[in-house]
PDB file of N, CA, C, O and CB in Angstrom:
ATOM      1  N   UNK A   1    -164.853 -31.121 -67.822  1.00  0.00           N
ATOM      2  CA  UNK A   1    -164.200 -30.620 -66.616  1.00  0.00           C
ATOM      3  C   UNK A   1    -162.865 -31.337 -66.437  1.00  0.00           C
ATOM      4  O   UNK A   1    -162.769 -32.537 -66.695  1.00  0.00           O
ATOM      5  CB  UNK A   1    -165.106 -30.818 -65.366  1.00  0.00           C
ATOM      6  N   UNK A   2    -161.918 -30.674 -66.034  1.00  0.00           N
ATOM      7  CA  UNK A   2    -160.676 -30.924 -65.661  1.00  0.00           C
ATOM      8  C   UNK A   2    -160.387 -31.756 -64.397  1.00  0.00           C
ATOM      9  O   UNK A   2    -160.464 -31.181 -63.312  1.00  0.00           O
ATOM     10  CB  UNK A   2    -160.124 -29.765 -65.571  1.00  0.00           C
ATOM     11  N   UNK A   3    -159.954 -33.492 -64.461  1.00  0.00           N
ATOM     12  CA  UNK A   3    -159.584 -33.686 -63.627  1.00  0.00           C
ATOM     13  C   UNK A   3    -158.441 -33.334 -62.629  1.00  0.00           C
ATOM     14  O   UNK A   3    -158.354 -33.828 -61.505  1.00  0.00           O
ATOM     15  CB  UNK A   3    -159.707 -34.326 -63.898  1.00  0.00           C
ATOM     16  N   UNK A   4    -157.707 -32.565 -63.078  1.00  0.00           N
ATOM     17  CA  UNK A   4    -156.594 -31.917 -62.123  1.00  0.00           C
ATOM     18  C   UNK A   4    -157.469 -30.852 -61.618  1.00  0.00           C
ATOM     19  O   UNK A   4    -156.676 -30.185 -60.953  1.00  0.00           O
ATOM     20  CB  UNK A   4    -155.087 -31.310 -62.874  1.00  0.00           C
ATOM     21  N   UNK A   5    -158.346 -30.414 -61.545  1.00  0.00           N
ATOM     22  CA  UNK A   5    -159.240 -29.475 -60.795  1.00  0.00           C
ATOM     23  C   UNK A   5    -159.880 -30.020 -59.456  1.00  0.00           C
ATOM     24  O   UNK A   5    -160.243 -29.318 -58.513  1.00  0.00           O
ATOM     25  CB  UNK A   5    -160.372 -29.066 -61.726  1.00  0.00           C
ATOM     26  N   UNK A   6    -159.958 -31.505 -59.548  1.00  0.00           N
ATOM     27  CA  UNK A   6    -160.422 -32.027 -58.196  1.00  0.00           C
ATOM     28  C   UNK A   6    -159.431 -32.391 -57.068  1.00  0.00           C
ATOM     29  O   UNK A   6    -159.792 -32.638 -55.918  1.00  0.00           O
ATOM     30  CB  UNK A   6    -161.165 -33.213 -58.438  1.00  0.00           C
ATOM     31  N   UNK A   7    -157.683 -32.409 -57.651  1.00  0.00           N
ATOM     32  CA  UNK A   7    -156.016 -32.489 -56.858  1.00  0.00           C
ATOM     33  C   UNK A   7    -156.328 -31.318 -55.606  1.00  0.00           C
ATOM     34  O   UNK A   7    -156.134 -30.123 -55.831  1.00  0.00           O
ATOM     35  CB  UNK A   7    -154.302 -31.808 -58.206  1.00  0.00           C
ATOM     36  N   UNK A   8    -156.726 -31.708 -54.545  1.00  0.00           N
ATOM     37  CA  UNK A   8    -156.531 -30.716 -53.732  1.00  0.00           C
ATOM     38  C   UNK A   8    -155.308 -30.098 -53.448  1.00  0.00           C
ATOM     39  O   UNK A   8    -154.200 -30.555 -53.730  1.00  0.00           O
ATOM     40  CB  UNK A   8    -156.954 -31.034 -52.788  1.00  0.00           C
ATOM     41  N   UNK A   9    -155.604 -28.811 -52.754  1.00  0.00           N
ATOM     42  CA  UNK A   9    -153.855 -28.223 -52.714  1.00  0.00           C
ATOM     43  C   UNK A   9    -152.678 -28.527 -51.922  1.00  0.00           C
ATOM     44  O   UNK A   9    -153.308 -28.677 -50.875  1.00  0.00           O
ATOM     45  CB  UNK A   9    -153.775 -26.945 -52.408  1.00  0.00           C
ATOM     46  N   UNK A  10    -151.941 -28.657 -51.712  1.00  0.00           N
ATOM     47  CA  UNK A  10    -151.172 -29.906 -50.758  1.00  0.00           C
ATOM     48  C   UNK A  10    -150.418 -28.600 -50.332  1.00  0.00           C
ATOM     49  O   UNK A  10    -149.401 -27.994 -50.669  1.00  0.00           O
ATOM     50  CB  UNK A  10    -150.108 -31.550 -51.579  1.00  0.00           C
ATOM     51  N   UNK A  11    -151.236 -28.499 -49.596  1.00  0.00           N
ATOM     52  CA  UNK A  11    -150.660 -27.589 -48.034  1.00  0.00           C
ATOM     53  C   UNK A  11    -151.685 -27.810 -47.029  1.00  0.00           C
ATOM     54  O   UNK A  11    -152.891 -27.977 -47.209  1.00  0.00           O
ATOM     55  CB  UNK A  11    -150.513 -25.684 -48.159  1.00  0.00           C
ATOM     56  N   UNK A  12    -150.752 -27.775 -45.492  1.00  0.00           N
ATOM     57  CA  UNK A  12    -151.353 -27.800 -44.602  1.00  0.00           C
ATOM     58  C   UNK A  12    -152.254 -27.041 -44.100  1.00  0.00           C
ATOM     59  O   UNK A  12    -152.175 -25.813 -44.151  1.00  0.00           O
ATOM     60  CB  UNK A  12    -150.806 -27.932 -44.090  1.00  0.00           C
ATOM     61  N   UNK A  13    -153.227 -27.682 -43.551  1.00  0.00           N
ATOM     62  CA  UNK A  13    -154.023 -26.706 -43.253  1.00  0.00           C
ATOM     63  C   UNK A  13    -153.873 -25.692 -42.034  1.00  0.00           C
ATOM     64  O   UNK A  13    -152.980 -25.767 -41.190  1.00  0.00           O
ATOM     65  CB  UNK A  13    -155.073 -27.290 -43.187  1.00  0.00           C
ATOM     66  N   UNK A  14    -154.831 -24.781 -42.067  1.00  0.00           N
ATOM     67  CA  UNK A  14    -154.571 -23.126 -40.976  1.00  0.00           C
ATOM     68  C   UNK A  14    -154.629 -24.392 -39.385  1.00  0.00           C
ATOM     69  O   UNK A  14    -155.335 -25.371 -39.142  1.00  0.00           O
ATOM     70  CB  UNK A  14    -156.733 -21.223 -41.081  1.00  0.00           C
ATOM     71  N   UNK A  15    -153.707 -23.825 -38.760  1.00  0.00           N
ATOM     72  CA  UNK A  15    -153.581 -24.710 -37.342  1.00  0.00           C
ATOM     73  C   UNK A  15    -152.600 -26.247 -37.253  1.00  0.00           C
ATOM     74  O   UNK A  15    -151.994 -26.713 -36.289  1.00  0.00           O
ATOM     75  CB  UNK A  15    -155.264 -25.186 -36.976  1.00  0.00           C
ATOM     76  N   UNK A  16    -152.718 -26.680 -38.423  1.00  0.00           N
ATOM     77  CA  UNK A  16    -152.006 -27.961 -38.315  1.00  0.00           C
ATOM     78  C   UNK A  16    -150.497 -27.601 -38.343  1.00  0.00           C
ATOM     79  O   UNK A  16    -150.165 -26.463 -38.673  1.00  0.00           O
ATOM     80  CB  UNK A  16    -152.417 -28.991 -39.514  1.00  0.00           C
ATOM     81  N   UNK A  17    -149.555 -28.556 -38.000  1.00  0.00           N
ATOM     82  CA  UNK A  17    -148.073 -28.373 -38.566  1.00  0.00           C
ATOM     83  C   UNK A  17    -147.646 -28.132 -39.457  1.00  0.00           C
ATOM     84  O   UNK A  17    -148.449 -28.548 -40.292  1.00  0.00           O
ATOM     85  CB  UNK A  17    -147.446 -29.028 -38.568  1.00  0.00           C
ATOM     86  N   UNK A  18    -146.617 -27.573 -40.090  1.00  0.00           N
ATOM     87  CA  UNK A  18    -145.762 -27.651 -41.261  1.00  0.00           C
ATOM     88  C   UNK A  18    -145.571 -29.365 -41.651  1.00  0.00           C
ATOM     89  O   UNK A  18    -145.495 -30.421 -41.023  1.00  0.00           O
ATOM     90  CB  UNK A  18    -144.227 -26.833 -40.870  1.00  0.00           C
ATOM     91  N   UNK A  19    -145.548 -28.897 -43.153  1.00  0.00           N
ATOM     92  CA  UNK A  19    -145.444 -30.442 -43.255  1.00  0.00           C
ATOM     93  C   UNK A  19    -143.794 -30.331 -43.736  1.00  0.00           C
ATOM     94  O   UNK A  19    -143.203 -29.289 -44.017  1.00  0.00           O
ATOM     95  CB  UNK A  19    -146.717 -31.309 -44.546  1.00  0.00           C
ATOM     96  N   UNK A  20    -143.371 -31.381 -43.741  1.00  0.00           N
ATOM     97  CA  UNK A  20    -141.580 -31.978 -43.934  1.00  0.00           C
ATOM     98  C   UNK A  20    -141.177 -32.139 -45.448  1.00  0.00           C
ATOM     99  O   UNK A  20    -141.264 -33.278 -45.905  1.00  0.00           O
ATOM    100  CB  UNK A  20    -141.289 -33.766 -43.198  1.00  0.00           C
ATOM    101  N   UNK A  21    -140.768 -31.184 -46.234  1.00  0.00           N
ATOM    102  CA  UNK A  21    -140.368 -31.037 -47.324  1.00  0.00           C
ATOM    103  C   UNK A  21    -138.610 -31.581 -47.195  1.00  0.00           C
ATOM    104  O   UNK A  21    -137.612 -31.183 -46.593  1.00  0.00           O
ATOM    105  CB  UNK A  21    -140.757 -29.512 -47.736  1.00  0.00           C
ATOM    106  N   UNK A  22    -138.913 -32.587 -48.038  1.00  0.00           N
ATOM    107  CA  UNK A  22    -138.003 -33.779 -47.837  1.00  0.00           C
ATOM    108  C   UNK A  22    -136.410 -33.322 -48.893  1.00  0.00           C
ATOM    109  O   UNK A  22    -136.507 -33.501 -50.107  1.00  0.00           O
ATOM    110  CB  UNK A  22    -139.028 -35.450 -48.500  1.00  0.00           C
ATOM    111  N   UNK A  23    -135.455 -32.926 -48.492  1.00  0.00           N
ATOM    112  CA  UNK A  23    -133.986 -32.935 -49.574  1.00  0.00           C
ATOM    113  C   UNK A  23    -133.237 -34.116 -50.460  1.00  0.00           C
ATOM    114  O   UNK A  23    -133.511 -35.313 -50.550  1.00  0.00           O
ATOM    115  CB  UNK A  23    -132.817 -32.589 -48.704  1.00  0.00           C
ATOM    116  N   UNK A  24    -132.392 -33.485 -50.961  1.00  0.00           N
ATOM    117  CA  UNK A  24    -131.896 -34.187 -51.838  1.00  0.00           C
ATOM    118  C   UNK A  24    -131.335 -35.552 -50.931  1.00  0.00           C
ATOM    119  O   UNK A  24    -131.381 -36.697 -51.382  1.00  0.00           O
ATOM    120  CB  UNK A  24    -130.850 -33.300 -52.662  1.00  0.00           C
ATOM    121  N   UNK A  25    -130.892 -35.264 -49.808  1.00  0.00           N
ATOM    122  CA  UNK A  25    -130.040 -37.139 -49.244  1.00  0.00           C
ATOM    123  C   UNK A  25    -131.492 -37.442 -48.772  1.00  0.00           C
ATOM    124  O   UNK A  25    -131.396 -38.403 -48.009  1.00  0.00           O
ATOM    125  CB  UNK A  25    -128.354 -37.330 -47.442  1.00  0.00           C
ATOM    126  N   UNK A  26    -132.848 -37.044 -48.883  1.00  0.00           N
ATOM    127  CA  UNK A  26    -133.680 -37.931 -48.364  1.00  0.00           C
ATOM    128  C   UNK A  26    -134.334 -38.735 -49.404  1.00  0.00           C
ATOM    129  O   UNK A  26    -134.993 -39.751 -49.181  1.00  0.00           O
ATOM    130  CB  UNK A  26    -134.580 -37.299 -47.559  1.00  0.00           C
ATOM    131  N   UNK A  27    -134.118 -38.238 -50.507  1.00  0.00           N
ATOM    132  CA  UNK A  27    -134.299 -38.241 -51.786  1.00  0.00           C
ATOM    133  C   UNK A  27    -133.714 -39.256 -52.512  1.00  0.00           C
ATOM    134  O   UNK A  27    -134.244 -40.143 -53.181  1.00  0.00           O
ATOM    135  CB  UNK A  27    -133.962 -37.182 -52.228  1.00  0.00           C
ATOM    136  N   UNK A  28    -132.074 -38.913 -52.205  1.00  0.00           N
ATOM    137  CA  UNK A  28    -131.389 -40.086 -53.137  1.00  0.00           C
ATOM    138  C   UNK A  28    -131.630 -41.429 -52.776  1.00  0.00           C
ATOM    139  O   UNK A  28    -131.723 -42.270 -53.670  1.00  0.00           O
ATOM    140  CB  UNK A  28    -129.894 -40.013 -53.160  1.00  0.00           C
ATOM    141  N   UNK A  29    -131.790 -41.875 -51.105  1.00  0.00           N
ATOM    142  CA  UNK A  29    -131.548 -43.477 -51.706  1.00  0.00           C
ATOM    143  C   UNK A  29    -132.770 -43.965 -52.173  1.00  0.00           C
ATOM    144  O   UNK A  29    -132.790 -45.189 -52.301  1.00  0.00           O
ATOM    145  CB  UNK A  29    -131.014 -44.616 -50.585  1.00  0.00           C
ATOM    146  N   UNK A  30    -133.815 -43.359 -52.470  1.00  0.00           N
ATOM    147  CA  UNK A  30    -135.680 -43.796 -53.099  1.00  0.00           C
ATOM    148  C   UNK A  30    -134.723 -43.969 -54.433  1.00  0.00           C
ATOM    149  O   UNK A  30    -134.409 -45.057 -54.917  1.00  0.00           O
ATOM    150  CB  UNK A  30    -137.533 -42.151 -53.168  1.00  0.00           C
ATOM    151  N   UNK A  31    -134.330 -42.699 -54.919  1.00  0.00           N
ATOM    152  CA  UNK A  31    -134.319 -42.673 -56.539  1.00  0.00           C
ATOM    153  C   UNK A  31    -133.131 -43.350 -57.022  1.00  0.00           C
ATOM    154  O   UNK A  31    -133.200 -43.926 -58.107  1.00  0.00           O
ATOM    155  CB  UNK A  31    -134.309 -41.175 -57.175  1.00  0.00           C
ATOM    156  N   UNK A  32    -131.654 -43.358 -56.118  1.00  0.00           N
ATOM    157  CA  UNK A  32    -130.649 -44.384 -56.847  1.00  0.00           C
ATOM    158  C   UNK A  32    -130.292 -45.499 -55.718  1.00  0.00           C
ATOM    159  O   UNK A  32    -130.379 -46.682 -56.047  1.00  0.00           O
ATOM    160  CB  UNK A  32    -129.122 -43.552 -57.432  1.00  0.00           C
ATOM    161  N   UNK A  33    -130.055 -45.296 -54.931  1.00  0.00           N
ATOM    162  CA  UNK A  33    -130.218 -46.904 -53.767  1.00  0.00           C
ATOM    163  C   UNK A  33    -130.828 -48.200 -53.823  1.00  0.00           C
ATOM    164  O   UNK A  33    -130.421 -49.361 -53.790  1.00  0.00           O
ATOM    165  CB  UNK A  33    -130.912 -46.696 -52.627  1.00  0.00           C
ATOM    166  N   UNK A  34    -131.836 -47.678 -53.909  1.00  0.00           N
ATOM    167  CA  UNK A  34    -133.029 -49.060 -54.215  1.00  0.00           C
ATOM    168  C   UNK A  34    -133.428 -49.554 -55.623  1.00  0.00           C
ATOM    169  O   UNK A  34    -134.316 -50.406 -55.598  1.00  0.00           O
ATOM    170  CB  UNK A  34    -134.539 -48.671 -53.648  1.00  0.00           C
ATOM    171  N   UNK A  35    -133.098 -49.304 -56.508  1.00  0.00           N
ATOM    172  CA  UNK A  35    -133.044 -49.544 -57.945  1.00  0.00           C
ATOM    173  C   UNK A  35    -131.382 -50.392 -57.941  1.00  0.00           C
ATOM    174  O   UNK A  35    -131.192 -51.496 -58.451  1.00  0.00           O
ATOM    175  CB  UNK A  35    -133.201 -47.830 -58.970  1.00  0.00           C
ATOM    176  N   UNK A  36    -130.455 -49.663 -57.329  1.00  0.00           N
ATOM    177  CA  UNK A  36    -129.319 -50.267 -57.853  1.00  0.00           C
ATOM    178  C   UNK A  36    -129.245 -51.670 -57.013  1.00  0.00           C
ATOM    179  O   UNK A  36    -128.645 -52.701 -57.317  1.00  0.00           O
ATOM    180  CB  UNK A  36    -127.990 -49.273 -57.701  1.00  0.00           C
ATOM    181  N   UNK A  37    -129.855 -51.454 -56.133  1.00  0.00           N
ATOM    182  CA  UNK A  37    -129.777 -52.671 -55.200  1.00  0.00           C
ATOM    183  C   UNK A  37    -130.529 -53.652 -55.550  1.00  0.00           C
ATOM    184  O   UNK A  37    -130.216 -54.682 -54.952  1.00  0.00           O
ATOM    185  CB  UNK A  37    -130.107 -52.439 -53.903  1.00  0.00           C
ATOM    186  N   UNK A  38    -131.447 -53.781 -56.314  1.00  0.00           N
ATOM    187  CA  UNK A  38    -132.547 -54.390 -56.904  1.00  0.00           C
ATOM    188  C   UNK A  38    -131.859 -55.043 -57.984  1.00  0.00           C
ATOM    189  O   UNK A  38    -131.899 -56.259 -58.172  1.00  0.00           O
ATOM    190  CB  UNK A  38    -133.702 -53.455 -57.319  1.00  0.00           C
ATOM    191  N   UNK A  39    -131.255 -54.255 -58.658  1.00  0.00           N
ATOM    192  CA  UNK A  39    -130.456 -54.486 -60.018  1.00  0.00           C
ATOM    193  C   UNK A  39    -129.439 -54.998 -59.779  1.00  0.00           C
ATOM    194  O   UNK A  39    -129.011 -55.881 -60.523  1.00  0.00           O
ATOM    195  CB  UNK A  39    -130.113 -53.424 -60.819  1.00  0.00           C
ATOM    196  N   UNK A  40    -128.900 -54.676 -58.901  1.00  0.00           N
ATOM    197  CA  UNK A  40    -127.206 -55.892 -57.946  1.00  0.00           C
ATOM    198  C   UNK A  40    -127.902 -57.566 -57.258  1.00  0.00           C
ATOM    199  O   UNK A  40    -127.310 -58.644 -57.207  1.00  0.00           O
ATOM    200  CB  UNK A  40    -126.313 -54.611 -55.631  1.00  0.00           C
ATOM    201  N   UNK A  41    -128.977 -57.316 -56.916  1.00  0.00           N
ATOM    202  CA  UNK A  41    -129.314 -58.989 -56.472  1.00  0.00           C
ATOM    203  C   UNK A  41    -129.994 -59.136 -57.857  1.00  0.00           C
ATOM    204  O   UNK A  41    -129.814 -60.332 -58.090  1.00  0.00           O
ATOM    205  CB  UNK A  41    -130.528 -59.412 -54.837  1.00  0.00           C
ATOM    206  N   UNK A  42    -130.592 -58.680 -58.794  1.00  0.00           N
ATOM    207  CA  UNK A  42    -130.736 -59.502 -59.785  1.00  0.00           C
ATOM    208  C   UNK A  42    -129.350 -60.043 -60.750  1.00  0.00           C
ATOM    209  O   UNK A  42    -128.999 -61.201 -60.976  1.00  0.00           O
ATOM    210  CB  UNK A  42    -131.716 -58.795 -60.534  1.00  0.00           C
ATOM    211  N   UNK A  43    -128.797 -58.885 -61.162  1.00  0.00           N
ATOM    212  CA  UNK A  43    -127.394 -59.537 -61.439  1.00  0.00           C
ATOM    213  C   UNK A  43    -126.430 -60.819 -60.688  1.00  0.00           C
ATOM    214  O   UNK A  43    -125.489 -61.485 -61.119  1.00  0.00           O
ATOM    215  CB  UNK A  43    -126.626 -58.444 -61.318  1.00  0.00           C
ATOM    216  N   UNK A  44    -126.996 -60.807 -59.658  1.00  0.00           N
ATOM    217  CA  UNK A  44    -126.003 -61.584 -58.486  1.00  0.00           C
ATOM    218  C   UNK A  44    -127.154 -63.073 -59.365  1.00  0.00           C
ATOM    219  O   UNK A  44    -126.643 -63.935 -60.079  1.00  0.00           O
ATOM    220  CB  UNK A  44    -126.232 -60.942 -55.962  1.00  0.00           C
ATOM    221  N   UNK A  45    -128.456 -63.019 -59.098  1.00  0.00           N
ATOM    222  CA  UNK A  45    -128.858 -63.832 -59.172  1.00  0.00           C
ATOM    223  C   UNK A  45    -128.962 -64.673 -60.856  1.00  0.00           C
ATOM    224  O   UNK A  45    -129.460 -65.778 -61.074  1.00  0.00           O
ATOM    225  CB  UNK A  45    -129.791 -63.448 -58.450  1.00  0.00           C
ATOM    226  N   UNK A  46    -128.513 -64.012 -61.566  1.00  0.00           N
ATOM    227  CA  UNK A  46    -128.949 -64.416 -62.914  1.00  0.00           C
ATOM    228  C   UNK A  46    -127.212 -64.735 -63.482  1.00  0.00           C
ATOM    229  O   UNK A  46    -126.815 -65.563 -64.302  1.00  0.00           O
ATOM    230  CB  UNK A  46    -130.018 -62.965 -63.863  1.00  0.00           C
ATOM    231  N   UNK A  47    -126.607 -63.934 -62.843  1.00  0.00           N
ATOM    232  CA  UNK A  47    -124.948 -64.237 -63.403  1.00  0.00           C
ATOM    233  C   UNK A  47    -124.235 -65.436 -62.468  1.00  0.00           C
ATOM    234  O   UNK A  47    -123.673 -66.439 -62.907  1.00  0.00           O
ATOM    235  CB  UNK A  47    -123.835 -62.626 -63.195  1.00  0.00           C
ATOM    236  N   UNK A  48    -124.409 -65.061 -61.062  1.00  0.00           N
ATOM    237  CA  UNK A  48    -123.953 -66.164 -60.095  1.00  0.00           C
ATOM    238  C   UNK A  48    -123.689 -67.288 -60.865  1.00  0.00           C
ATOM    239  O   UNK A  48    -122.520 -67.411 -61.231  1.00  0.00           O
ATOM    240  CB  UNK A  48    -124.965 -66.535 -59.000  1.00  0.00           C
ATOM    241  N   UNK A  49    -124.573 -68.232 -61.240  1.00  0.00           N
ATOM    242  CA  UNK A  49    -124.041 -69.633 -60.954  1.00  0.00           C
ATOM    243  C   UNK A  49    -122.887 -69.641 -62.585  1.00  0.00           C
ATOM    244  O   UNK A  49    -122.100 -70.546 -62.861  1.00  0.00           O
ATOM    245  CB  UNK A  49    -125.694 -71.123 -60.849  1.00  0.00           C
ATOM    246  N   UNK A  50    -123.074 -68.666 -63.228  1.00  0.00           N
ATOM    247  CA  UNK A  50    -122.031 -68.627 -64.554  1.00  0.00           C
ATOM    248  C   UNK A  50    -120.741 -68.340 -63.868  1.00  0.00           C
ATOM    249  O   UNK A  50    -119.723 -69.032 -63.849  1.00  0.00           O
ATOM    250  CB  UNK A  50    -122.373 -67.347 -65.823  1.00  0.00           C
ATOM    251  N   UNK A  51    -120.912 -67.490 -63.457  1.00  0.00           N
ATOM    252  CA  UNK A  51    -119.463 -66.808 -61.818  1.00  0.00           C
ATOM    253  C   UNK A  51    -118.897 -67.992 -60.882  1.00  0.00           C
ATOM    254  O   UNK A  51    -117.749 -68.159 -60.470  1.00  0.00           O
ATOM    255  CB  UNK A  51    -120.449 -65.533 -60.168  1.00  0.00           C
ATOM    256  N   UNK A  52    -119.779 -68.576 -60.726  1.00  0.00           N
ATOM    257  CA  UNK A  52    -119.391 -70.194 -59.946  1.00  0.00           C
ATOM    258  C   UNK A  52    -118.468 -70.995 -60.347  1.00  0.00           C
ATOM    259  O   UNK A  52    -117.360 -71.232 -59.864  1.00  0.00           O
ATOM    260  CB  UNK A  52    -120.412 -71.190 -59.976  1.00  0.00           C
ATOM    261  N   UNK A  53    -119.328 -71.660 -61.853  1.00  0.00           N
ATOM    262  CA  UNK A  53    -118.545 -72.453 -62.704  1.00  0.00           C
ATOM    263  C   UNK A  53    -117.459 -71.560 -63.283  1.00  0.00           C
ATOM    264  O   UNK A  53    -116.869 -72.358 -64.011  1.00  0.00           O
ATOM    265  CB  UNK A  53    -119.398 -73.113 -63.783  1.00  0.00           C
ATOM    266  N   UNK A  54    -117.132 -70.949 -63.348  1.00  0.00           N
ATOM    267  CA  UNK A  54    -116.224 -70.343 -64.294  1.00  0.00           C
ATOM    268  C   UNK A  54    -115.142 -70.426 -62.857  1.00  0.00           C
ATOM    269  O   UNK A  54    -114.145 -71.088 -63.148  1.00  0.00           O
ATOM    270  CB  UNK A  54    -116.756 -68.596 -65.181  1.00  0.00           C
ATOM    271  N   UNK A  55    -115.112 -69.904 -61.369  1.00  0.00           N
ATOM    272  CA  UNK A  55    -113.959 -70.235 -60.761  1.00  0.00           C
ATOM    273  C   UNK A  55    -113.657 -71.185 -60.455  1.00  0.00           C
ATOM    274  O   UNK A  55    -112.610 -71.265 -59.812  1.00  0.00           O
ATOM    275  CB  UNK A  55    -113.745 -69.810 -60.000  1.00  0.00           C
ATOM    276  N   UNK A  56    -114.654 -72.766 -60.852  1.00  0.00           N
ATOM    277  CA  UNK A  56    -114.526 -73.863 -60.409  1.00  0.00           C
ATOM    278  C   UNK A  56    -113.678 -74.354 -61.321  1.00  0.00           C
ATOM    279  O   UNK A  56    -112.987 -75.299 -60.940  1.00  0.00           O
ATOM    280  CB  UNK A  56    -115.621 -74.509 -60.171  1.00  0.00           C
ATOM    281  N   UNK A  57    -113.493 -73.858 -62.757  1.00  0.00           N
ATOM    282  CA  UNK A  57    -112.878 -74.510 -63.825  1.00  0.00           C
ATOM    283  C   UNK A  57    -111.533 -74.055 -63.457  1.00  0.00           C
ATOM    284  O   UNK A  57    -110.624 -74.854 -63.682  1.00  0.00           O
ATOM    285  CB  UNK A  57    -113.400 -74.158 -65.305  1.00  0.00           C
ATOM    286  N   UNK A  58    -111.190 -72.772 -62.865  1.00  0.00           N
ATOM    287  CA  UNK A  58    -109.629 -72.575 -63.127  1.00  0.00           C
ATOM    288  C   UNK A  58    -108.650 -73.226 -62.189  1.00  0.00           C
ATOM    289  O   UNK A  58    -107.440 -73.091 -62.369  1.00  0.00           O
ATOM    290  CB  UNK A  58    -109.280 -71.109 -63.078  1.00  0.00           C
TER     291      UNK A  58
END
């Protein structure tokens, strides 16, 4: 038996609300915002103190 046969159907049910089918700007900052930002304090954190010394020398 097929486990995708037990995925119920993802709609609301008779009486309840519409549910909120989410767009593309609700979308983007999940998929590029928070990755790049993640990836900017790790860069900050792993390059920084090379970035330090290097303006301390000139």
């Amino acid at each position: 038996m097929s486990h995708l046969a037990l995925i119920p159907l993802l709609e609301s049910l008779p009486g309840w609300p519409q549910e909120y089918e989410p767009g593309l700007m609700d979308i983007l900052p999940l998929v590029l915002g928070i990755p790049l930002l993640i990836a900017a304090v790790i860069t900050l954190f792993m390059m920084g103190p090379a970035w330090l010394r290097r303006s301390r020398t000139q």
